[in-house]
N, C-alpha and C positions, 0 to 999 in steps of 0.2 A: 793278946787278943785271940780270941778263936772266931773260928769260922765252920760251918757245918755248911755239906755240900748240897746244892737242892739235888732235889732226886732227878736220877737222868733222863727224865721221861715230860720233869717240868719246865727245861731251860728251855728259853724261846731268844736263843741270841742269832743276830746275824752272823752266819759265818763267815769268812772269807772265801773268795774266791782262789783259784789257783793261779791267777793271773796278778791279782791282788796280794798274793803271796811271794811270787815271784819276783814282785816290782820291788820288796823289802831286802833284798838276797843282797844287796850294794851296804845297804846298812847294817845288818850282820857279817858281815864281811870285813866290815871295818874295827871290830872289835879289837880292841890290843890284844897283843902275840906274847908279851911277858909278865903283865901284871895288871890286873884291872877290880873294879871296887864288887866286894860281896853285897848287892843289891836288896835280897828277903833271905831269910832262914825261915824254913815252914816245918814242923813237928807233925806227923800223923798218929798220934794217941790212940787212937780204933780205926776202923772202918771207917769213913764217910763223915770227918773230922780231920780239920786243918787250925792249927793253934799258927800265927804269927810272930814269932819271937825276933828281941834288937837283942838277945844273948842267947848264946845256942852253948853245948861241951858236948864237944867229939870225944870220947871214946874208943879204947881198941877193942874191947868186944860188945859192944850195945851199939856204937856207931854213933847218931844223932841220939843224948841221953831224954827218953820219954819219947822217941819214934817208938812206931811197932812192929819195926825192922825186925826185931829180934827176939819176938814175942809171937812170929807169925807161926803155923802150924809146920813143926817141924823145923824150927828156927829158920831166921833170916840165911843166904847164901851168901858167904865170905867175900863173894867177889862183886857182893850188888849193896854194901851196908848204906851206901850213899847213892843218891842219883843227883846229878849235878848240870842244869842246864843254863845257855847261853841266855844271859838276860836278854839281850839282842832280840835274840827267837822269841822268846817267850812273851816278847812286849809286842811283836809284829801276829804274833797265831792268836792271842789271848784281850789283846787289843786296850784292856784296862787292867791297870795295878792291882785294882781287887780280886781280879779274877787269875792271877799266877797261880796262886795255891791250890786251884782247882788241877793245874797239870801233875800234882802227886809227888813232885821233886822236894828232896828237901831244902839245897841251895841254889841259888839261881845267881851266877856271880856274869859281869862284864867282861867277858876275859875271850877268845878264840878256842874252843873248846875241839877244834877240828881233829880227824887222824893226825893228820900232818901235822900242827902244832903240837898234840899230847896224847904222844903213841900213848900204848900201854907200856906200865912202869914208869912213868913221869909223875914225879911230885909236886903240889903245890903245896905251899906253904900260903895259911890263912889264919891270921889274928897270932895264937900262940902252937897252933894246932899245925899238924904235916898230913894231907891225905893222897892217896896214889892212887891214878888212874890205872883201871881193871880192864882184861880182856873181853867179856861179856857184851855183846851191843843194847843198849836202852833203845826200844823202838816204841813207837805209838800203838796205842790198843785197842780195846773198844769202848775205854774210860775215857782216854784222848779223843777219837769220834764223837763222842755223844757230848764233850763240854764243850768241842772247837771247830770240830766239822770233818770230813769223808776229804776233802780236800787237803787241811790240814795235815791228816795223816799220811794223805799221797806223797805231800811236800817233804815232810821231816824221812819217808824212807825210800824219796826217790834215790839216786844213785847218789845225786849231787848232796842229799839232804843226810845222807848219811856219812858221804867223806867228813862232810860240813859240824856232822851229830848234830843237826839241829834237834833232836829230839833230847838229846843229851849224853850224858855219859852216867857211866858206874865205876866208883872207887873206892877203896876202902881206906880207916883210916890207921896210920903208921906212927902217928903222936900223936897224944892227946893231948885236947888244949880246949881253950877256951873262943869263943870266935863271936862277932859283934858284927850286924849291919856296918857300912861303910869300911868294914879291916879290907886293908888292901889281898888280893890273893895272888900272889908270886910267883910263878913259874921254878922250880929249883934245879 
């Protein structure tokens, strides 16, 4: 399925508050600690273009195969091939299903995506595929602003929102494999 992003200047969504954000923090919190289900795989092909894919191939130098990770000016960076957010999050800041792939991530799995649970150097194992979390911090930008709200991004880079990576993570991948909506994702 693909999805083309409106332009940022047309989306008229209610954003969340930050009160309203914070009331969700019990429910990501609750996410599993060792293994939880890979919920969307999203492909970004160009610019301002979200492809929905139930079969995705990781990759160890292209990353997500037909992202444009790796096509970007100057290639993609080693330590960012993937960005990998808490479904959790991304169900409470985004609010409907259709609209996750607007946040630019390629997977969006169920899992505690915290410091604390997946320092850097931690592998998951997902479908057939091994990818390891990267040093680098994933923070909200001004793409995340304009699809979710001034609020939202407060949230994901307050102190707590970032021990928490609500906004996500970056990993790259270490095996390649094949990976499927619903494969469970393993902590290793």
């Amino acid at each position: 399925m693909k999805a083309h992003e409106k332009d940022d200047a047309t989306v008229s969504e209610h954003y969340l508050t930050m009160k309203e954000l914070q009331a969700g923090l019990d429910e990501i919190r609750r996410a599993p600690k060792d293994h939880g289900l890979l919920r969307l795989i999203v492909r970004r092909p160009q610019v301002k273009a979200r492809e929905v894919l139930q079969v995705g191939e990781l990759d160890l130098v292209h990353g997500l195969v037909g992202d444009s990770w790796s096509t970007r000016q100057g290639g993609g960076h080693p330590e960012k091939q993937l960005n990998v957010m808490n479904a959790r999050a991304i169900a409470l800041v985004a609010r409907s299903t259709d609209r996750w792939a607007l946040a630019g991530d390629q997977l969006f799995i169920d899992l505690d995506v915290s410091v604390d649970n997946l320092p850097p150097g931690t592998r998951v194992g997902v479908g057939s595929a091994v990818i390891e979390v990267t040093e680098p911090p994933h923070t909200g930008c001004g793409k995340f602003e304009a699809r979710f709200g001034i609020d939202a991004v407060n949230f994901v880079n307050s102190p707590e929102g970032k021990q928490l990576r609500l906004r996500g993570l970056n990993a790259k991948v270490v095996q390649p494999g094949v990976i499927r909506v619903g494969d469970i994702a393993r902590k290793l």
